[in-house]
Structures are given as structure tokens and as C-alpha cells.
C-alpha positions, 0 to 999 in steps of 0.5 A, a space after each residue: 486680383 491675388 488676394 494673398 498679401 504678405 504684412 511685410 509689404 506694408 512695412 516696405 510700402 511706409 518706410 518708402 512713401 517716407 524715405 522716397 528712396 529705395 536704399 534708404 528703405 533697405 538700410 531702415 529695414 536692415 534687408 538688401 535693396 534687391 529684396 526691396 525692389 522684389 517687394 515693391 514688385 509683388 505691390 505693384 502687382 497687387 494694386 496693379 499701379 505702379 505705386 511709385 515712380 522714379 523723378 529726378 532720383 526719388 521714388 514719388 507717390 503715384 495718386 493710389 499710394 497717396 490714397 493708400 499711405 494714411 490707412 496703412 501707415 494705421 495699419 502698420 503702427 496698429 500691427 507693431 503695437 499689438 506685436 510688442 505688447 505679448 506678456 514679455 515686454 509687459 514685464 520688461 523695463 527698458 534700460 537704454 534709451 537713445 535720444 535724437 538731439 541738437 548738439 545744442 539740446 544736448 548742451 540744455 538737457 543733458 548734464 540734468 538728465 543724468 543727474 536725474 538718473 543718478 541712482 538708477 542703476 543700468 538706466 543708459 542713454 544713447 545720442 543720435 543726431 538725426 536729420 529732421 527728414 529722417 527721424 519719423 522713421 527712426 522712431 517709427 522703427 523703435 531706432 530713436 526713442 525720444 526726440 527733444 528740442 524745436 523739430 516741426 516735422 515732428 511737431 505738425 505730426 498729430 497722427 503718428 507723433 505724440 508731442 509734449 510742449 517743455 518751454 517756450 525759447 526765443 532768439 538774442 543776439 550774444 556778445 562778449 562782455 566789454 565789446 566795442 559795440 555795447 553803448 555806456 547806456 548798454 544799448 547796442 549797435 546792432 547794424 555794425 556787428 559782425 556774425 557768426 552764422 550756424 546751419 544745421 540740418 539737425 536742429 527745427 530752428 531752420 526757418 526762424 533763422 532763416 528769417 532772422 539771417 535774412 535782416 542781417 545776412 550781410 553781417 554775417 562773415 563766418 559760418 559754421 555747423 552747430 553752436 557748440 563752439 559758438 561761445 568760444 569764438 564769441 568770447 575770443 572775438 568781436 563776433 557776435 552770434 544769434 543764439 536762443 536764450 536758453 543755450 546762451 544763459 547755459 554758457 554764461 556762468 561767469 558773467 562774460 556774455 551779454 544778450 540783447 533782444 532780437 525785436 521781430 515778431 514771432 521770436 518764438 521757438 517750442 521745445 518739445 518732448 517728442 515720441 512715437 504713438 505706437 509706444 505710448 503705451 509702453 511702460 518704460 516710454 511713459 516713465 522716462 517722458 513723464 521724468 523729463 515734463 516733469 522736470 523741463 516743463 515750464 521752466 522760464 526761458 523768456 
């Protein structure tokens, strides 16, 4: 066997055993998806296995890359972090960070982030919304900083991801104040209401929703793709939407929503800090995250 072995095979071996998709691997990586094929080729070659193999327009693992992936994904992240830490970067201050959100992790964090930052001069920061199956690579890849919000992929993810817990969230039905439906002893009908349903790909709350959708799925009369304007239609309608508290209490300054209990069990969401271990160390990485637990942690939302 050839005992050479170029360190930039491992980088395209992690980003495809993530991605499972030979384009996907060349747009993280910012190089052709020819030059991909090539590395995968001088891979196969020297674990004489075909490493991956296409089903139904993926690239799977095969058994030896399943063996192979922990200890170099290891690798991988141990080289970056050695690479990144020379005396420039130890000197340098990081001044924007990108952030994947929610639309409505924006909507709770945001305004308070920059007023947080208020005074900091040429401190920016960039929103991504990127899809739970493809933020571990962003951040892997030093192309998403931060992530914020309720993201399981990320938060079952000891190995790579460091993940600090903010505050516990949980589901309420919103209303408008004054609708129909709201009793004088100010219990609500729940079984006639009618929903505004919310699917998106970016948010963790998927499989909660799911759950809660299931009991009421046959309410549900108009469906849309972030919460953003949740509130609107719900203050302009009888619809109702299931919404977490803390997004809900956001909205209601003036008093023109009223939320009710979804009684389930395991009506719990965390709202997690979320960042990749190869930057820990990082002195601006630590700085910015011990800003935000310092000033989210533990703050009361049910």
C-alpha cells in the first residue's frame, strides 16, 4: 500500500461522510466537484474500499469508513486547531461574527445582542439561517460561528460541539385578545379552534411539533414557513397559533394576545448557545459566548 497520504484527503473525506453528496462536499470546500471525485479516488486507493458508494442519489458510508470517520473527523479538528493558533491569530480580535438563527431566535436575541454590543466598536454580526442537516459543517469549517436556539442535531453532539444550555421554552396556544373562543371564567375551547400551522427546516422544534400538530392536525387550516408573521395574522384573525412562550411574550407589548397551556407531557424546549470545539480555545469565540450566557442564561420563560 502507498504510504504517502495527502492531509487534505481527510478534510474531503469529513465533509463527505457529513454531507453524503459530492456537490455539497465541493461547495463547503469551495473547490470543483471534478477535484473532489480525484480525492476520493487517491482515498479509495489507499483503503483499497470503495469508502462510499452512491444509493438512491447519496454517497453512503461503506463499513471501513464508518470505522474510519471518529478518528478522522479527531484528526481533522486537531490539525485546524493547531493550524489556527500561530502567534497571529493569538493576537487578533475577532470583529464579525455570523450566527445561525431561526427567524425566531432572531426576533428573542437579537435587539438584546446589539444593545449588548452597543459601544464595541467594529464588533458585526452576520445572520445565516442554515438547515439543521448542514450547520455541523458550516461551523466545522469556521463559516457559521454560533449557533442559537433548540437544534438537537447539535445538541446530541458531544464530540465535536460544545453546547451551553440559556433557558428552558415551552409551547402555548396564542390568541387574540377578546376572541370568541375565550370563555368569561377565561377558559378556552381549544377543540374548535382554528390553526395557523408553521414548518421549517431551520428551527429544532420539528419533532415537538410534530407531536403537538398530531393532536390537533385536523385544526390546522393555513400553514406557513417561519413565525415572523404569526403574530399579525393572529391579531387580524380568529386563528390561533402554537407558539413557545418566549417568542409569544416578545409580541405581546400591548397586551393584544392571550396564551394558554398546551397540557402534554414533555412541553419542553432548550435554548441552547451552540459552537464548534475546534474554536473553544479561541479567545474571541470565548468572549462572545461568555457575553450571551452571561446575559440569556436562566432567564425565566416557564
Amino acid at each position: 500500500m502507498n504510504t504517502k497520504f495527502d492531509l487534505n484527503l481527510i478534510r474531503v473525506f469529513c465533509t463527505l461522510y457529513d454531507t453524503g453528496s459530492l456537490t455539497k462536499t465541493a461547495d463547503y470546500l469551495e473547490i470543483s466537484q471534478p477535484a473532489i471525485s480525484h480525492s476520493l479516488k487517491k482515498l479509495r486507493a489507499f483503503y483499497d474500499d470503495e469508502l462510499f458508494v452512491r444509493n438512491d442519489g447519496k454517497m453512503l458510508p461503506t463499513i471501513l469508513a464508518e470505522q474510519l470517520a471518529p478518528n478522522l473527523k479527531r484528526s481533522y479538528d486537531l490539525i485546524r486547531h493547531s493550524l489556527y493558533f500561530n502567534k497571529n491569530n493569538l493576537k487578533k480580535v475577532k470583529s464579525n461574527y455570523i450566527f445561525s438563527m431561526s427567524d425566531i431566535s432572531q426576533t428573542y436575541f437579537i435587539p438584546a445582542l446589539c444593545m449588548l454590543l452597543d459601544g464595541f466598536e467594529n464588533t458585526n454580526i452576520d445572520i445565516k439561517q442554515v438547515e439543521q442537516k448542514e450547520i455541523k459543517n458550516y461551523m466545522r469549517e469556521g463559516q457559521v460561528d454560533f449557533a442559537i436556539g433548540h437544534i438537537p442535531v447539535l445538541q446530541d453532539d458531544n464530540t465535536e460541539i460544545v453546547c451551553e444550555k440559556l433557558f428552558e421554552d415551552k409551547f402555548v396556544f396564542m390568541v387574540r385578545d377578546g376572541h370568541p373562543l375565550i370563555q368569561e371564567d377565561e377558559k378556552f375551547n381549544y377543540e374548535d379552534l382554528q390553526l395557523l400551522g408553521v414548518k421549517s427546516a431551520i428551527t429544532g422544534h420539528t419533532e415537538l411539533i410534530k407531536k403537538i400538530n398530531r393532536e390537533y392536525e385536523k385544526n390546522i387550516i393555513l400553514t406557513i414557513s417561519n413565525y415572523s408573521v404569526a403574530p399579525e395574522i393572529v391579531d387580524k384573525t380568529d386563528l390561533g397559533v402554537i407558539i413557545p412562550l418566549s417568542f409569544a411574550k416578545k409580541f405581546n407589548y400591548d397586551g393584544q394576545f392571550k396564551t394558554f397551556d398546551i397540557q402534554m407531557n414533555r412541553n419542553i424546549i432548550d435554548i441552547n448557545l451552540y459552537y464548534h470545539k475546534v474554536y473553544a480555545k479561541d479567545l474571541s469565540i470565548k468572549w462572545m459566548s461568555n457575553l450571551i450566557i452571561d446575559n440569556f442564561r436562566n432567564e425565566r420563560r416557564i
